[in-house]
C-alpha positions in Angstrom: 21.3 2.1 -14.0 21.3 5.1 -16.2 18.2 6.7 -17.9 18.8 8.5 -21.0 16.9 10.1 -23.8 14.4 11.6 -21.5 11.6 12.6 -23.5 8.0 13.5 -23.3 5.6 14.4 -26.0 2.7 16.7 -25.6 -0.1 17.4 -28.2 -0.1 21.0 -29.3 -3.6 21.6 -28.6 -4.3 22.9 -25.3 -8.1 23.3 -23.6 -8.0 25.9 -20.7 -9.4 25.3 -17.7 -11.6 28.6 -18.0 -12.5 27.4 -21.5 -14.0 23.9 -20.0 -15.7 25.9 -17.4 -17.4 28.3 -19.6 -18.3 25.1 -21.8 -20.1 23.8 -18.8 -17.3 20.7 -18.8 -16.4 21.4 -15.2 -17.4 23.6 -12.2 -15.3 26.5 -11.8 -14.9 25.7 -7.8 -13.3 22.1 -8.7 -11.3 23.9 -11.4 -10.0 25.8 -8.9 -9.5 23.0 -6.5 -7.8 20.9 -9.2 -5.4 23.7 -10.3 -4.3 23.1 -13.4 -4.4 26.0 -16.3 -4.9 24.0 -19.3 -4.8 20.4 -20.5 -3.3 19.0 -23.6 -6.1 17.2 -26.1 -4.5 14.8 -29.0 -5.9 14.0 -32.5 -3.6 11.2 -32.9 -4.0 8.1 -31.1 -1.8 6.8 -27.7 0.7 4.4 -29.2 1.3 7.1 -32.2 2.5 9.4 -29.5 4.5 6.7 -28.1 6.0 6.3 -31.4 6.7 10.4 -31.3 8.3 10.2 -27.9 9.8 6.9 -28.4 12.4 7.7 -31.8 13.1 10.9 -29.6 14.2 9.4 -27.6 16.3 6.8 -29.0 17.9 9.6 -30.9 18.7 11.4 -27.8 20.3 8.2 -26.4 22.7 7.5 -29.2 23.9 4.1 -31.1 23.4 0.8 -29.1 21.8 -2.3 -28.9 17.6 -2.1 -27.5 16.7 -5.7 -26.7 13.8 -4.3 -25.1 10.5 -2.6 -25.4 8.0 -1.9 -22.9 5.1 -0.1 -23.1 2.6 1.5 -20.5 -0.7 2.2 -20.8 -4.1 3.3 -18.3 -6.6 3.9 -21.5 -7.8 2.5 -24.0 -4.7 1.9 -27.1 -7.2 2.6 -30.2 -7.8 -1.7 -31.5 -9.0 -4.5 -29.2 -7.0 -7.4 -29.1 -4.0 -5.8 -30.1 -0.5 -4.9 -29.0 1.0 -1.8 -28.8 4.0 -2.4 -27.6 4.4 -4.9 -30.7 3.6 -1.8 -33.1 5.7 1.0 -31.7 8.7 -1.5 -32.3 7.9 -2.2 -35.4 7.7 1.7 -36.0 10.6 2.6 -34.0 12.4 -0.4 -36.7 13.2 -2.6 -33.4 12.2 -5.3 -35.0 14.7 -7.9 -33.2 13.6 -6.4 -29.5 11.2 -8.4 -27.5 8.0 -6.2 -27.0 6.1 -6.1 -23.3 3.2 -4.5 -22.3 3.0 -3.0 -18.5 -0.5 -2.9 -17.4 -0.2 -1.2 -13.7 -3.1 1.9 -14.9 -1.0 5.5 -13.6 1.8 4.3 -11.9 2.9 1.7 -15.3 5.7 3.7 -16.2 7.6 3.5 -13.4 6.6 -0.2 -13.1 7.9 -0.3 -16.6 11.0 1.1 -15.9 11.4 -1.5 -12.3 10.9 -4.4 -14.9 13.3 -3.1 -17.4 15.8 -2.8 -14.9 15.1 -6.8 -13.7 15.3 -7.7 -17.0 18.6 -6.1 -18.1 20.2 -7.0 -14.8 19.1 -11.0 -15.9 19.9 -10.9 -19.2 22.6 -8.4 -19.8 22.6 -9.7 -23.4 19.9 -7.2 -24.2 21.8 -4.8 -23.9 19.2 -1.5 -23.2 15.6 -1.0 -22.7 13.4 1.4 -24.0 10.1 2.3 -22.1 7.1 4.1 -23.4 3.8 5.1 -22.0 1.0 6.9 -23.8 -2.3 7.9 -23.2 -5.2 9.8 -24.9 -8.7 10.3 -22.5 -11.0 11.1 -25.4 -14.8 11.1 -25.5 -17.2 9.7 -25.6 -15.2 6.6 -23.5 -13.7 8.8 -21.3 -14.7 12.6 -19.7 -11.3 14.1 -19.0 -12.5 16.9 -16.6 -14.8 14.9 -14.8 -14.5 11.4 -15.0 -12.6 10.9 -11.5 -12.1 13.2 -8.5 -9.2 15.3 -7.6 -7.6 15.1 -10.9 -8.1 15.7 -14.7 -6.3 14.0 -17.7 -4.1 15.4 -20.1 -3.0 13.3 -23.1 0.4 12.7 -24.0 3.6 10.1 -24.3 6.9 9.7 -22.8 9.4 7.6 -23.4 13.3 7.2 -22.0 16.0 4.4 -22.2 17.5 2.5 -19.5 20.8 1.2 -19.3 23.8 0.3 -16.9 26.0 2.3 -15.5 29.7 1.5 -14.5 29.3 1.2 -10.6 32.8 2.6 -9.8 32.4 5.4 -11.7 28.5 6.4 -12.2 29.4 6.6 -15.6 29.1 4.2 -18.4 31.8 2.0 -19.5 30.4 1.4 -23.2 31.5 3.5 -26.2 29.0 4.9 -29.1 27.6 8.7 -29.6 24.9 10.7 -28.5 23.8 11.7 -24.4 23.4 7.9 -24.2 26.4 6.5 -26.1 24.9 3.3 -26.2 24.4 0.5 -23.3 26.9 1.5 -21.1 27.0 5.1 -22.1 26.8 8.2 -19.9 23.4 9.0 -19.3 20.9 12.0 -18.4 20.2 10.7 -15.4 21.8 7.9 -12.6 19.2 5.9 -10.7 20.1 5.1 -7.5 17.3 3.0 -6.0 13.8 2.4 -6.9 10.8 1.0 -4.5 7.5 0.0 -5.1 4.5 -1.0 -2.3 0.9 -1.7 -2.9 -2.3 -2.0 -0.8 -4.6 -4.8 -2.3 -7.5 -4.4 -0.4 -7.9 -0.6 -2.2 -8.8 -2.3 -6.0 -12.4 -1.8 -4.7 -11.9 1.9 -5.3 -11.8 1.7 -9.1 -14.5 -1.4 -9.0 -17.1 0.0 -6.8 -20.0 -2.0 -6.7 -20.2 -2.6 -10.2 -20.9 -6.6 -11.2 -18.0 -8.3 -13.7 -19.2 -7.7 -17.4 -18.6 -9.0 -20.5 -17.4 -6.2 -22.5 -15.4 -3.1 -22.0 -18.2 0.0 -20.7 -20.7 -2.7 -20.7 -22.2 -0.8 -17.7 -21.2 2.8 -18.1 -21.1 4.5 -21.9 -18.1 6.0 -20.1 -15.0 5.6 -17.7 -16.5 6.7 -14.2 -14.3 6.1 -11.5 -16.3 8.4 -9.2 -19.4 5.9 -9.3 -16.9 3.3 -8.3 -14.7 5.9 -5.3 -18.4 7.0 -4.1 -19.2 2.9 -3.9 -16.0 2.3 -2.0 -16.4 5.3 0.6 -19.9 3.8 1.2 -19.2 0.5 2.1 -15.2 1.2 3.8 -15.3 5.0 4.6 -12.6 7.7 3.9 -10.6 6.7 6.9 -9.7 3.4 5.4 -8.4 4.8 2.2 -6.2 7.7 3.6 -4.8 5.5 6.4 -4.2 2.9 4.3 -2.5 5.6 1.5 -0.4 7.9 3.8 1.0 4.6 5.2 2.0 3.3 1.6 3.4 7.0 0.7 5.4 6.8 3.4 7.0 3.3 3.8 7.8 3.5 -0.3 9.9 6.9 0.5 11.7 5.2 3.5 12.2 2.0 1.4 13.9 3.6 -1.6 15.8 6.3 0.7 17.5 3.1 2.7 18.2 0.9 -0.6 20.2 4.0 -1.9 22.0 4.3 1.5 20.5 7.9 1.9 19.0 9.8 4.9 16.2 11.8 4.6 17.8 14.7 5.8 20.6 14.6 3.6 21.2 18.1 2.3 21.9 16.4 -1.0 18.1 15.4 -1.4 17.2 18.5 -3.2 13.7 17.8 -4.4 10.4 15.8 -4.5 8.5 15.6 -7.5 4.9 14.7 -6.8 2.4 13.1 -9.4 0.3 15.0 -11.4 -2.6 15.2 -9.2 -4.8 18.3 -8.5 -3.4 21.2 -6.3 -5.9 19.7 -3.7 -5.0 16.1 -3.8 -1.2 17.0 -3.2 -1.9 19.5 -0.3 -4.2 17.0 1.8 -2.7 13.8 0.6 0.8 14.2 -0.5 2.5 17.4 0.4 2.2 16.5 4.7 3.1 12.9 4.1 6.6 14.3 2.4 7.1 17.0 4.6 7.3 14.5 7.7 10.0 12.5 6.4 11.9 15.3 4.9 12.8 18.7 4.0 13.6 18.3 0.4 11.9 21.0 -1.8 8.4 19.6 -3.2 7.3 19.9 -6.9 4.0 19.7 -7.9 4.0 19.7 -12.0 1.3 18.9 -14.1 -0.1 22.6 -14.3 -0.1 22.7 -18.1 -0.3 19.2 -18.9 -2.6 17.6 -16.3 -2.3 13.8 -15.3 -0.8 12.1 -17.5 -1.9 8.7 -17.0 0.8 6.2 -16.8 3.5 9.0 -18.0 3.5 10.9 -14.3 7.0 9.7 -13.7 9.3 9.7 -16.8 7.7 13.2 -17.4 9.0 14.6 -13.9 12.5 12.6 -14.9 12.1 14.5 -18.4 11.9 17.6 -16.5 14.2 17.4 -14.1 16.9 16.6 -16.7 15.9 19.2 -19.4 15.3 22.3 -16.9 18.5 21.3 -15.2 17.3 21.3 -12.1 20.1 18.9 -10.4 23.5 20.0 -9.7 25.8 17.0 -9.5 26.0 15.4 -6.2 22.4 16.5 -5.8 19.3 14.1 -6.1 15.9 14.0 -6.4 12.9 11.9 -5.2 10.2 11.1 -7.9 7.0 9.4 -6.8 3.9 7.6 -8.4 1.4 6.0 -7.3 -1.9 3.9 -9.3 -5.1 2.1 -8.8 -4.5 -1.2 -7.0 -3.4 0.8 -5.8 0.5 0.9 -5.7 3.2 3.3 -5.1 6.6 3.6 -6.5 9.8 6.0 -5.6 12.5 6.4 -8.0 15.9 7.9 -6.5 18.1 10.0 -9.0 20.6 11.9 -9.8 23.2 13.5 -12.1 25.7 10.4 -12.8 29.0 11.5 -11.4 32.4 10.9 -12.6 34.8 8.6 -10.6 36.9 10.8 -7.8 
């Protein structure tokens, strides 16, 4: 499959991290821990970023048919009982597209992409997909700099198109204009393989011990996943989460490395683009995980945008692809991971002319 139009959009306001600590918003040791110099803070609502990122990228893509719209989301989408994957096609004027909402919390985007791809491969009669995510963690539902631990959240929206690629050739064998030129159009980026794993018996970390209610912050004015994570360390212990994590990490890697028909030590494997997680959660949790099954340069982003909810992974695509990074031949390991919690690994490249 090809991925094209890769495009994230990022409120212009920023809030430094000293700012928040001088604001009394965040200790200056866990600002340090986390790592990240500023986060991005929108005055526009999620699925109006979405919409932002979403006609970029179409326009990046070029002319074709877009049976498809998915939409990912970890925060609240500004109505309840609403779609928002109905409205950014109707915005986007994709009116005949079927709209689908992805609901996997941070790692929806790359879920959304893994469905795309099921669905264009099953009905090839669609003809492309486009896949959104958007999120916007403002009060007084949700305290960006502290509400969890070992990351903060950024707002912003992302947005790319997927598409098939001629298999022979890595290129695509549909006309039209643009990076994308439609369906089967060349495309920013090949993807090679894609993986996903989850660990069930982790949902208790974003549950805690809280009883079901009947309405959304019922219990808690605000989100406050580190009442729930201090409820699960007390009743399973640490060990149980980072045995059960550092297993996942690492059989999703192997898994999407041996669909692509790739070794880990291939000197073509260039780079591994982590999640947007604090600079502490990537060194204990991540960066040693990686480094055992491969040498392949790793890059933790997120510095100047935070987490971005369930936009992690198209934003590290949108990087890769608009900073260049890949030579052709060479490819690069992107990884997510959510609540649930699952983890997927997307395997790309630059698409490659035949010969």
């Amino acid at each position: 499959m090809g991925l094209s139009g890769l495009s994230t959009w990022i409120p212009p306001e920023r809030q430094s991290a000293r700012e928040a600590v001088e604001l009394g918003l965040i200790e200056e040791e866990t600002a340090e821990e986390l790592g990240y110099d500023r986060l991005p803070v929108a005055d526009v609502s999620a699925p109006e970023m979405a919409v932002l990122a979403g006609r970029a990228a179409l326009e990046a893509a070029g002319e074709g048919p877009t049976g498809l719209v998915l939409h990912s989301w970890m925060h609240y989408q500004g109505h309840d009982l609403w779609s928002a994957p109905h409205y950014i096609a109707d915005q986007l004027g994709l009116g005949d597209a079927v709209p689908l909402g992805i609901q996997q919390v941070c790692n929806g985007g790359a879920a959304a992409v893994e469905t795309a791809i099921a669905r264009l491969l099953a009905e090839p009669a669609l003809g492309r997909a486009l896949v959104t995510t958007a999120d916007r963690f403002a009060e007084p539902g949700f305290d960006r700099w502290r509400g969890d631990y070992g990351i903060a959240y950024g707002d912003g929206a992302t947005a790319l198109v997927v598409h098939p690629l001629d298999r022979d050739t890595g290129t695509g064998s549909g006309t039209g204009s643009g990076t994308g030129e439609g369906a089967g159009g060349s495309a920013d980026l090949a993807l090679y393989a894609i993986a996903t794993v989850a660990a069930p018996a982790l949902e208790r970390m974003h549950r805690g011990g809280d009883p079901f209610s009947a309405a959304a912050r019922s219990i808690s004015s605000r989100v406050d996943l580190r009442r729930t994570k201090k409820a699960f360390l007390a009743a399973e212990g640490m060990e149980a989460f980072t045995r059960a994590s550092g297993e996942r990490l690492r059989r999703v890697v192997r898994t999407c490395l041996a669909d692509a028909g790739l070794d880990a030590a291939d000197p073509r494997l260039r780079y591994a683009v982590m999640p947007r997680l604090g600079r502490k959660t990537i060194d204990l949790a991540y960066r040693p995980a990686i480094s055992e099954l491969t040498p392949a340069e790793i890059l933790a982003t997120g510095r100047e945008t935070g987490h971005l909810g369930a936009g992690d992974a198209a934003a590290g695509l949108a990087e890769l692809h608009h900073d260049k990074m890949l030579e052709p031949g060479e490819r690069a390991l992107v990884i997510s991971a959510g609540a649930g919690f699952t983890w997927s690994c997307l395997l790309v490249g630059k698409a490659e002319p035949a010969g």
